[in-house]
N, C-alpha and C positions, 0 to 999 in steps of 0.2 A: 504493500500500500504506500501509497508515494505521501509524504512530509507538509507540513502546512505552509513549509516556505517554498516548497516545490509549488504545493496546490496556485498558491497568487501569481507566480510565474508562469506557470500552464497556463492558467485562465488567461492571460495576458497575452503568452503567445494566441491560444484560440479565438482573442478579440479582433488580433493584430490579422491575422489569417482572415478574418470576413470585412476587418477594414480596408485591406490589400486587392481585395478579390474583385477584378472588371466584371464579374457576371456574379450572379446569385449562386449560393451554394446552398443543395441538399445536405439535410443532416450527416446523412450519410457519406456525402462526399468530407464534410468537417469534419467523422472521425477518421476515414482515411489520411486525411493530410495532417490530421495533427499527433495519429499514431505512427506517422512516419519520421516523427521529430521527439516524438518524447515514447518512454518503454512504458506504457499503459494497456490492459485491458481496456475491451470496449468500454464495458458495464460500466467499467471507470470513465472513461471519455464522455457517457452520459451520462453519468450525473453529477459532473463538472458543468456540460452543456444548461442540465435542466436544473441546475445553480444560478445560473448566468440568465436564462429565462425568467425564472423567480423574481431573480434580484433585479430586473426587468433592464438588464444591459440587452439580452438578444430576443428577440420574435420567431415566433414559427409565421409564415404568410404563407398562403394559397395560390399559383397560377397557374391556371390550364391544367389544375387537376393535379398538380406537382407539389409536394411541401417543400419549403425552402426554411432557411433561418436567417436571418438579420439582425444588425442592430436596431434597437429597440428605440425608437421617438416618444414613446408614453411613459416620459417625464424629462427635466428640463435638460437641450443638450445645447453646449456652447460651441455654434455653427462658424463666426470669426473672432478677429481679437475682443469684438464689442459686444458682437452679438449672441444672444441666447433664445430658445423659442424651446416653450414649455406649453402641456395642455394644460386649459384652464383647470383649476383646483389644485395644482402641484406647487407648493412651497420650493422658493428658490432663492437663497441669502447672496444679493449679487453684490459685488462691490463697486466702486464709486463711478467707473465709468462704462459700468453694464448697460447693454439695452438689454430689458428682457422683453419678448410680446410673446401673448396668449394666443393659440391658433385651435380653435376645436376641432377635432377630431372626426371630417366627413368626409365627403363622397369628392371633393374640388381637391387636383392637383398642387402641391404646394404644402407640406406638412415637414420639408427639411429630409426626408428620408431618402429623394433623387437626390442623385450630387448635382444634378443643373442647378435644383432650388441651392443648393448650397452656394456653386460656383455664382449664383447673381446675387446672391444676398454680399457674398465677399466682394464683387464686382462693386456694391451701392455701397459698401464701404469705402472702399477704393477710391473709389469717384470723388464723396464726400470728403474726405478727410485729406487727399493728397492732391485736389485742385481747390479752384477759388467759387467754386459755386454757389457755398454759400453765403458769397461776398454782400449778394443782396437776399438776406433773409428772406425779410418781408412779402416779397417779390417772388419768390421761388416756385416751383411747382415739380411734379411728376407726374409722368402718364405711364401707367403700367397696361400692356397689350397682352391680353390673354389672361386676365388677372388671376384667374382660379380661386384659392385661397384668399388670396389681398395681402398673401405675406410679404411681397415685394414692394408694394404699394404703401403697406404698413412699417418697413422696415426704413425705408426712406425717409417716411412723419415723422419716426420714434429717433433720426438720426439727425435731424434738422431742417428737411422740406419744410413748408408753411403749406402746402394743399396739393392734396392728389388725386387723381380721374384714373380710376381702371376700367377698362372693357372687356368685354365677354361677352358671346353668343349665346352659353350654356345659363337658364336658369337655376338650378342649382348652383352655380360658382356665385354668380349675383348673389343670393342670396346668402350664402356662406361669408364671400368676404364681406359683404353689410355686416353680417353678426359677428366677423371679428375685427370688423371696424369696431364696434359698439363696446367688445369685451373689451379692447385695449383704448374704451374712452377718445377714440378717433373720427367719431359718425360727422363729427362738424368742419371734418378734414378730408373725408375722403368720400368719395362723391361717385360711386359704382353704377355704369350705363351697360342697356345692350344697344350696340350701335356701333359702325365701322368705322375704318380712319379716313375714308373718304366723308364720314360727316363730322369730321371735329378740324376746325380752322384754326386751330388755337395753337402757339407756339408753347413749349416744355422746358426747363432748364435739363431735364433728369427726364431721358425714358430707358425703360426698361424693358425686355419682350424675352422669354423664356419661352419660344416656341424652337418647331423643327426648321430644319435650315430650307428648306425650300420657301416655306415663308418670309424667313428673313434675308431671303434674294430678293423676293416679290417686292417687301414693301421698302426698300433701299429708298426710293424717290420719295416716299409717304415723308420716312424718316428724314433725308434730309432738310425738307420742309419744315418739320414739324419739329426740330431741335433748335433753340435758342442759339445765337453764335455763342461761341466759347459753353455752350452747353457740352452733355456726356450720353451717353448711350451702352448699355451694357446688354449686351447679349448671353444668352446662356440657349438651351435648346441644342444645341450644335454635337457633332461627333468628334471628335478629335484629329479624324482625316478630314473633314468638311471644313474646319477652320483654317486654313490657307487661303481657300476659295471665296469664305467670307471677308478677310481681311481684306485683300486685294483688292473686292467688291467696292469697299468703305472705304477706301484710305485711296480711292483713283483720284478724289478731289476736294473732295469735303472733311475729310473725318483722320485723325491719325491714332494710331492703336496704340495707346495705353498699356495695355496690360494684357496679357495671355496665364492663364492656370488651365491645368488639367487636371482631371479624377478620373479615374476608374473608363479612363475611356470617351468622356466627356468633354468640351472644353468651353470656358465662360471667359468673353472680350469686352473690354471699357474700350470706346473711341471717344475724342476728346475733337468738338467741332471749331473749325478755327472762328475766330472771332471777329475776323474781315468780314 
């Protein structure tokens, strides 16, 4: 039987192993890999796993009729240097220059568990904090395309926006990010439509679009229009091999790229609009 200062290292490694991993792993595939690195019985390998489940670091998920395991979003997880996104009811002692925002747990895209959601939430950091955009507070805005959740939308408010517009075709996303508008005290700030970008004339300091990359070829022209000069743009949605193609796309005239991360296969871009 392996030691209790073995046990917090295993478990570490076996976190390290699903945080690693570009595609979902079966349980099963997670005792293979991690009996290949440590001399454990199965029996042992599960119930280190369903330790880790408990203690609600990992999830069992469902798809296509497959069990998979994951880390676990149902309770508070600190997504960049600022930012944190917990469900509502979960205690979380942040310190002085936490964001934390509440995100209910439904049916809308956007709950931190895609590393896209991750990689744009890092992106609106980025943006914020290492340009001058929020030179004119008062002034500022953000349009989040594709809102889902409204965690992107909300992430922006809680970081120094003054007022945000998301769109969505899906009523249910509508309605979700309204009600985590409301939980994180935002409903006066963010202002959730269904309606395309061909009907909003309005210019952005801060947009954001966490869709597939065929979209974010399409609406290039929308976008340059609709970005304030010296505004920011952060993309997320993309593959990892598709991000070359997007870049180039942006940065032909208008827009120069910022910043590039990848995850897991993913990859999330800030373009920075010149101010001419």
């Amino acid at each position: 039987m392996y030691l209790q200062a073995d046990e917090k290292a295993i478990k570490k490694e076996l976190l390290d192993i699903i945080e690693n991993s570009r595609r979902k792993i079966t349980p099963g595939e997670l005792e293979k890999a991690l009996s290949g690195k440590c001399f454990l019985e199965k029996k042992e390998i599960r119930s280190l796993i369903r330790g880790l489940v408990t203690e609600n670091f990992l999830t069992y998920t469902c798809h296509y009729g497959r069990t998979f395991i994951e880390k676990s979003f149902n309770k508070p997880v600190r997504i960049s240097n600022h930012v944190i996104l917990k469900p509502p009811g979960f205690y979380y002692k942040s310190k002085a220059d936490d964001v934390v925002i509440e995100i209910g747990q439904g049916v809308s895209f956007g709950n931190g568990q895609h590393p896209t959601t991750r990689l744009a939430i890092r992106g609106i950091e980025y943006a914020l904090n290492k340009t001058n955009l929020l030179k004119a507070k008062d002034k500022t805005s953000v349009l989040d395309i594709g809102t889902g959740s409204g965690v992107l939308g909300i992430t922006a408010l809680l970081l120094g926006i003054k007022n945000a517009v998301g769109v969505d075709i899906d009523p249910c996303s509508i309605k979700e990010a309204g009600d985590n508008a409301k939980i994180n005290k935002l409903e006066d700030k963010f202002v959730v439509k269904n309606m395309s970008l061909e009907d909003l004339n309005t210019k952005f300091t801060l947009i954001t679009a966490n869709l597939r990359y065929p979209t974010l070829m399409n609406i290039y022209h929308r976008l340059v229009k609709m970005t304030e000069p010296g505004g920011s743009v952060v993309l997320s949605g993309i593959k990892s091999d598709e991000a070359i193609s997007v870049v180039d796309l942006y940065t032909e005239k208008y827009f120069e790229c910022k910043r590039k991360e990848f995850e897991k296969g993913w990859a999330g871009l800030v373009f920075s609009k010149s101010s001419k």
